[in-house]
C-alpha positions in Angstrom: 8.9 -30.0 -2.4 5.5 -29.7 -1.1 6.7 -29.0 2.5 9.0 -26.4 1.5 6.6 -24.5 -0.4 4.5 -25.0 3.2 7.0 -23.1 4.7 7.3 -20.8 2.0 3.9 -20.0 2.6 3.8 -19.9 6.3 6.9 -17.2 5.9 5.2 -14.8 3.1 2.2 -14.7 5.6 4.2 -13.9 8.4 5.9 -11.1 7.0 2.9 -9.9 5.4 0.7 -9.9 8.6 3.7 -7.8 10.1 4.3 -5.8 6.8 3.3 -1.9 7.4 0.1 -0.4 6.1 1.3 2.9 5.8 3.7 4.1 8.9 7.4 2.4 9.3 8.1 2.3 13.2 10.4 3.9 14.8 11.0 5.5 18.3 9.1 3.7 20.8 6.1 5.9 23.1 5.3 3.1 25.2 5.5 -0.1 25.4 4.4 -1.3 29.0 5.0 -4.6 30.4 1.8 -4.7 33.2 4.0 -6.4 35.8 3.7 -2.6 37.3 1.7 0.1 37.6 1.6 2.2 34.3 3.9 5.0 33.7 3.0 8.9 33.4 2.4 9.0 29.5 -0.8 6.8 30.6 -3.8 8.6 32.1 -7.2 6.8 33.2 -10.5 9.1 32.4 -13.1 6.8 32.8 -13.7 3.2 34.2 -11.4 1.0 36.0 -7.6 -0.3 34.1 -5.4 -2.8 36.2 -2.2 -4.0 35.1 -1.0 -7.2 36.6 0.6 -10.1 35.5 1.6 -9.0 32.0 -2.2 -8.4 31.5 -4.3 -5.2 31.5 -7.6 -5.7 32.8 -10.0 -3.1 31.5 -13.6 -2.5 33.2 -16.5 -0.2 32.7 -17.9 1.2 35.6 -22.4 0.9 35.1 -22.5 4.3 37.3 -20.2 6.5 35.2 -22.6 5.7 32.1 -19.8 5.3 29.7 -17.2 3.1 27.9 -13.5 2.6 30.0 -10.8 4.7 28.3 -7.2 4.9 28.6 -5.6 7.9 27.2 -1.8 7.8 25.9 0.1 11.3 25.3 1.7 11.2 22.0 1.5 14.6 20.7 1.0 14.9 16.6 3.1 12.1 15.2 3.2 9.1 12.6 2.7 6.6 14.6 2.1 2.4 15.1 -0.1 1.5 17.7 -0.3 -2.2 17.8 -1.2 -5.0 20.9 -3.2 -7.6 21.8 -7.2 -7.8 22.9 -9.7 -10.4 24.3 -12.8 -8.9 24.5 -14.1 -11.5 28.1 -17.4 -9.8 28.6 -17.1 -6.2 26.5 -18.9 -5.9 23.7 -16.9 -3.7 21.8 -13.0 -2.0 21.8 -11.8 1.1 20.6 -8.3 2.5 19.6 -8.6 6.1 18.8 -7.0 9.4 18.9 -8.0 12.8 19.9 -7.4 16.7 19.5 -9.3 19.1 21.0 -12.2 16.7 20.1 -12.2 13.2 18.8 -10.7 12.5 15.5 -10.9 9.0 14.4 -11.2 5.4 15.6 -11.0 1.3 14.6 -14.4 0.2 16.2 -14.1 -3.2 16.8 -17.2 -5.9 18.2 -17.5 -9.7 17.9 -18.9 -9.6 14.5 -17.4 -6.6 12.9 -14.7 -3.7 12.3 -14.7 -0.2 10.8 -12.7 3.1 11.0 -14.4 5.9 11.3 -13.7 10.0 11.6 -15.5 11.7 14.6 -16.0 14.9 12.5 -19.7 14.1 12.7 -20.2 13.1 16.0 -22.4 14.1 18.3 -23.2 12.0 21.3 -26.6 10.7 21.5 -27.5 12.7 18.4 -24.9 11.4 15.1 -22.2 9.1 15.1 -19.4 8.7 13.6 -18.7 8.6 9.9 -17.6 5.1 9.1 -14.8 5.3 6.0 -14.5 1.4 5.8 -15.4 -1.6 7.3 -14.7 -5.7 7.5 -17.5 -8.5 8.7 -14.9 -11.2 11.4 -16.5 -13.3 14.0 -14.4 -12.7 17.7 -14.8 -15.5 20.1 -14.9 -13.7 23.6 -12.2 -16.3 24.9 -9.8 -15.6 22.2 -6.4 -13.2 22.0 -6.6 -11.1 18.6 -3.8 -9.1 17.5 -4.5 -5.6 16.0 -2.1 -2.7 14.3 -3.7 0.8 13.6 -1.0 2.8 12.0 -1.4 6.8 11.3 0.2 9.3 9.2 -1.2 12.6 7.5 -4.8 12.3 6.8 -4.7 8.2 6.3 -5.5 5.9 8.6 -5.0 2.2 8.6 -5.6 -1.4 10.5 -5.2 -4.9 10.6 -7.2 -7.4 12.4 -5.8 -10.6 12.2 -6.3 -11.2 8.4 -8.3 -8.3 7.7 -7.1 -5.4 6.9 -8.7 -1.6 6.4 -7.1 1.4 5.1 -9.3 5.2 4.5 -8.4 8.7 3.9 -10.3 11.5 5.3 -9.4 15.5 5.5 -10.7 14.9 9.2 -8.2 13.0 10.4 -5.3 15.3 10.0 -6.3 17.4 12.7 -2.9 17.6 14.7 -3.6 15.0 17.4 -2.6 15.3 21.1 -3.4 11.4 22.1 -4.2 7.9 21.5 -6.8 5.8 23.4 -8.1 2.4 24.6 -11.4 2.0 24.8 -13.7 -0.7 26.2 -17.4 -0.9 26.4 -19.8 -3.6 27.7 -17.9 -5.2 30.6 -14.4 -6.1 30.9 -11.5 -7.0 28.7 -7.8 -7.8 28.8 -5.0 -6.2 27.1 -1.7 -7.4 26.1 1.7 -6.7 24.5 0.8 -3.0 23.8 3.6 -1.6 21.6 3.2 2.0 20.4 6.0 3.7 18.3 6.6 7.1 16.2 7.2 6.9 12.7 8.1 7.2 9.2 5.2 7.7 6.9 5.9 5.1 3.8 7.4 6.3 0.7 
């Protein structure tokens, strides 16, 4: 009896760490596989991003003064943005989304998470406005799955077994992309899955 209510357990938390927040997914954007060199809906703007081996190897460059970012057309959609992270060297990640400016981001480092709306931001002057946040403790060495899921003015993420939800008027700017970012050194990137969607009912 006890082993099956193991199991029993071990099943509710699987479904519930793969449970939407807020966005069911649907049509898949991308979903590279880093054996190859990455298709058109990917665009490099700063630092250095090399696929190989299933594994994409982001680096920021000390002369360009400035996180690595990755930018991913998606246009103004519901979306699912979930993959895999090890942060090596960096010091912090980023998944975010833009419009004509920056909209929102999860901020993760070693020791913490937050999302925040970029409304405020003003680089070198005024961050961003953090909506919520979560203490964790990283190791560098380890993989850590994350989801960030979008829809309307809501946005949401889960960090292994944390998970963040806020609501700003900010973030429903129409978005035109989605973006990696990694500051610090380098880190590595797996199993990247990003997909259109269905806003929960």
């Amino acid at each position: 009896m006890k082993l099956a209510s193991l199991f029993l357990l071990a099943a509710l938390s699987a479904f519930a760490a793969d449970a939407p927040l807020l966005v069911q997914p649907g049509k898949v954007i991308s979903a590279p596989d880093f054996k190859q060199p990455l298709g058109p809906e990917w665009s490099v703007a700063k630092g250095k991003w090399e696929p190989a081996d299933g594994v994409l190897k982001a680096t920021d460059l000390p002369e360009e003064h400035h996180a690595a970012v990755l930018h991913l057309k998606t246009g103004p959609t519901s979306l699912v943005f979930e993959c895999e992270f090890r942060f090596d060297s960096a010091k912090i990640f980023y998944i975010g989304c833009d419009a004509a400016k920056h909209v929102g981001r999860l901020i993760i480092t070693p020791k913490g998470a937050k999302l925040a709306e970029d409304s405020s931001e003003v680089k070198g002057k005024s961050p961003s406005h953090t909506l919520a946040e979560a203490k964790v403790d990283l190791k560098s060495d380890e993989w850590q799955h994350v989801r960030v899921e979008f829809t309307g003015d809501q946005l949401a993420a889960r960090l292994g077994s944390n998970q963040l939800k806020a609501q700003h008027a900010y973030l429903a700017t129409p978005k035109v992309r989605w973006w990696f970012a990694v500051g610090g050194g380098s880190a590595q990137i797996r199993n990247v899955r990003v997909s259109a969607g269905e806003p929960l009912k």
